[in-house]
C-alpha positions, 0 to 999 in steps of 0.5 A: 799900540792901538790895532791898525785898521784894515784898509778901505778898499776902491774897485773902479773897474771900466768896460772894455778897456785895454791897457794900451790905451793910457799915457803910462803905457806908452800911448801918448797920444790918449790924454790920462794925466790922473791915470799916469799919476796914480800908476806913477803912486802904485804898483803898475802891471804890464801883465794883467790877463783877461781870462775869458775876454767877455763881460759876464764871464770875466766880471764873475771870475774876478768877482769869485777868485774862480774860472768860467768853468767853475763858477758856471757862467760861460757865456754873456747874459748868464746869472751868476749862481748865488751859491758862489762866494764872492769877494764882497761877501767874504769882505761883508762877512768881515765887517766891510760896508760894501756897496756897487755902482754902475754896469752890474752884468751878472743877473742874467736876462733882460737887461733892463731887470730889477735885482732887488736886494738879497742874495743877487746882489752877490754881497753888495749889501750896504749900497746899490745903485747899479743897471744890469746892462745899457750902454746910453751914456746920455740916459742915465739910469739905475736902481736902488733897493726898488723897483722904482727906476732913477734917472739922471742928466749928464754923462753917466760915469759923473753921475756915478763917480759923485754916487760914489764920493757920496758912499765914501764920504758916508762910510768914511769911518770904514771899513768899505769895499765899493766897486765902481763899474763904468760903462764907457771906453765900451761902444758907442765910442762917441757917446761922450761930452763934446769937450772931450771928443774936440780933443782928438782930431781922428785924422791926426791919430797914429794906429796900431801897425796892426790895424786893418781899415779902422775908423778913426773917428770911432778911435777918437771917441775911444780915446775921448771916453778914457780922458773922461773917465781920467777925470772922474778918476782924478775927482775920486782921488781928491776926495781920498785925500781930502778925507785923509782916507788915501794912505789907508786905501787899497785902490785898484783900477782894471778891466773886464778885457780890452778892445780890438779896435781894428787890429788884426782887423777885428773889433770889440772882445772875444778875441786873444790878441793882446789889444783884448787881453792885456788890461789895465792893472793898477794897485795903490796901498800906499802903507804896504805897497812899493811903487813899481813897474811890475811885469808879474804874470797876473789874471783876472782870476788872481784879484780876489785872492790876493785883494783879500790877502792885501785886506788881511782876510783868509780867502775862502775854500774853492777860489782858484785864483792865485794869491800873488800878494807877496809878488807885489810886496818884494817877498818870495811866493809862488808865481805863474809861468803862465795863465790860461785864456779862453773863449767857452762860448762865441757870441755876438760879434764873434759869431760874426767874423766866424768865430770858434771856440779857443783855449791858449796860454799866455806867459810873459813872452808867449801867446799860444792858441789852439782850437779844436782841431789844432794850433791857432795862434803862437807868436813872440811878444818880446820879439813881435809886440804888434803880433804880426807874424804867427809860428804857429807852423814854423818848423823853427818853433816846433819844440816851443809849440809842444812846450806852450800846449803841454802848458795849455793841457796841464791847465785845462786838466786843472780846470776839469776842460775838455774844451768840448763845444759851446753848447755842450759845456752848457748842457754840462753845467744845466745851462743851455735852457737859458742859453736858448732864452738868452738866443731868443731874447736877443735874436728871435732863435738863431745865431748871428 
């Protein structure tokens, strides 16, 4: 019998989107019919954690299979090292044409720089079409192998997402790893074509029991770049098929973290409340993998290993993610009982609303978070979804406060954390002169 082929694999991963922003989580009032359709065809997770709720951090820990700590970048606008092995070179070193569209966030400062071809590209090799970081979803931009700036009209994930069918169709004879990296649900929320914004009325909009003097118009253009999106989603999905490539592709749709959107009164990232932390996970493998509605406990630090155990390719050495493959594949395996989630640096908005730095656990019923000098944060998610009431220091709750940090100290000995200042990890890691650049370049020296 003829050898089966290994599978193409489609990464679509949009910025700052929470899971519970989709019809197939609940959320009914956010139109996603290809979303719901193409969990309804996959393995869905209710469970999939943000580790460092923040873009640089998260996008290298998905990109490395490794924590923050280890793979050295901690804070926004950090480069990661190119002597990190990366998911995309272990699948090129395998014979995968890999390619990259879209926000890319991991070459450091300024935002506007050129990352030429070579090893910045962290394995991207056989197509590029990526901006470092921008949020002008009306002026389109990016770079291929030259410094030449491309500009394009329209909406900027459709330009994207047809860059994308373009790298599909060219590399149909597979096999392929493209990630596709959208900037919208991010701000500006109403940044987004009209016949999308006219179908949410803010006022009309339900919130969040949790929310605190939220703006519903900004609400509705959050809701109107996801059904956006959902169509350029339903776009790639067509082609699959047309090209008869659906049945031999591994799709996956996740985030970087979610969006307070003003629960608990805050906004944006950073944050350990679920609307920051639980992000969309969607996996479809149509040959090998069951639809199913999953409550497996996954992070974002466990996508590589187990993407590369899906795609039959040994993961290498130093990834510390776990392999969770045989969890979604109905074997028997290791699982977590927890994953860690943290904040190594606070920047930007979290300097704003005070914000410290913070390590805590998340386990399938339980939200535990400390801060330097003592518990933050603990409550029941089962019991208490909308996080409304802290136990942090109920007398009731004492023993499983104890349980939940000797979970939080056996990880942060794992990862070699001893959860010490911001800038003392950075000096730790031969950081903090780029952290003090990155300090001046966007704020003239000083902190918000």
């Amino acid at each position: 019998m003829p050898e089966k082929k290994p599978p193409n694999i489609l990464l679509i991963f949009p910025d700052q989107m929470r899971r519970h922003a989709m019809g197939c989580s609940g959320n009914k009032q956010v139109k996603t019919p290809n979303l719901d359709r193409l969990a309804s065809e996959s393995v869905y997770f209710t469970n999939c954690i943000a580790n460092c709720p923040v873009c640089t951090p998260d996008r290298a820990v998905l990109l490395t299979g490794k924590y923050p700590l280890s793979n050295g970048t901690v804070v926004n606008d950090l480069p990661l090292s190119t002597k990190q092995t990366t998911v995309a070179e272990v699948l090129r070193d395998a014979g995968y044409r890999t390619g990259y569209i879209g926000k890319w966030h991991l070459d450091g400062i300024p935002r506007s720089k050129f990352t030429p071809p070579g090893p910045r590209r962290q394995g991207f090799d056989s197509y590029w079409a990526a901006y470092e970081c921008h949020h002008q979803y009306f002026g389109t931009k990016y770079y291929l192998d030259t410094p030449q700036l491309v500009r394009a009209k329209g909406y900027e994930p459709d330009t994207q997402t047809n860059l994308a069918v373009d790298f599909i169709r060219r590399n149909r004879e597979g096999p392929f790893f493209l990630m596709l990296s959208w900037g919208p649900p991010h701000t500006p929320y109403r940044v987004v074509p009209k016949k999308y914004l006219d179908m949410y009325d803010p006022a009309s909009l339900q919130l969040r029991p949790n929310c605190r003097n939220a703006k519903r118009d900004e609400l509705a253009g959050y809701y109107a770049h996801i059904t956006a999106l959902d169509n350029d989603l339903g776009q790639l999905m067509q082609w699959l098929d047309g090209l008869e490539l659906a049945g031999n592709t591994i799709v996956i749709f996740t985030s970087d973290h979610g969006d307070m959107l003003w629960s608990h009164g805050q906004v944006k990232k950073q944050q350990p409340w679920e609307e920051c932390i639980n992000v969309p996970l969607i996996i479809r493998y149509p040959r090998v993998l069951k639809r199913q509605r999953s409550d497996t406990l996954i992070g974002l630090a466990d996508l590589a290993p187990t993407l590369l155990s899906l795609a039959g390719v040994p993961k290498p050495e130093g990834m510390e993610g776990l392999d969770l493959s045989h969890t979604i594949c109905g074997k028997n395996g290791p699982r977590h009982e927890s994953v860690p989630i943290m904040d190594i640096v606070p920047v930007d908005q979290a300097l704003r609303w005070g914000g410290k730095e913070w390590r805590g656990v998340r386990t399938l019923r339980h939200t535990y978070v400390r801060l330097q000098e003592g518990g933050w944060l603990l409550y029941d998610n089962l019991a208490d979804p909308f996080q409304q009431n802290n136990l942090i220091n109920d007398p009731g709750h004492k023993k499983l406060r104890e349980e939940l940090e000797a979970k939080l100290q056996a990880w942060l000995k794992k990862l070699g954390d001893k959860f010490l200042l911001g800038e003392e990890h950075l000096a730790q890691l031969g950081q903090l002169d780029a952290w003090k650049a990155r300090e001046r370049h966007f704020h003239g020296g000083g902190k918000w």
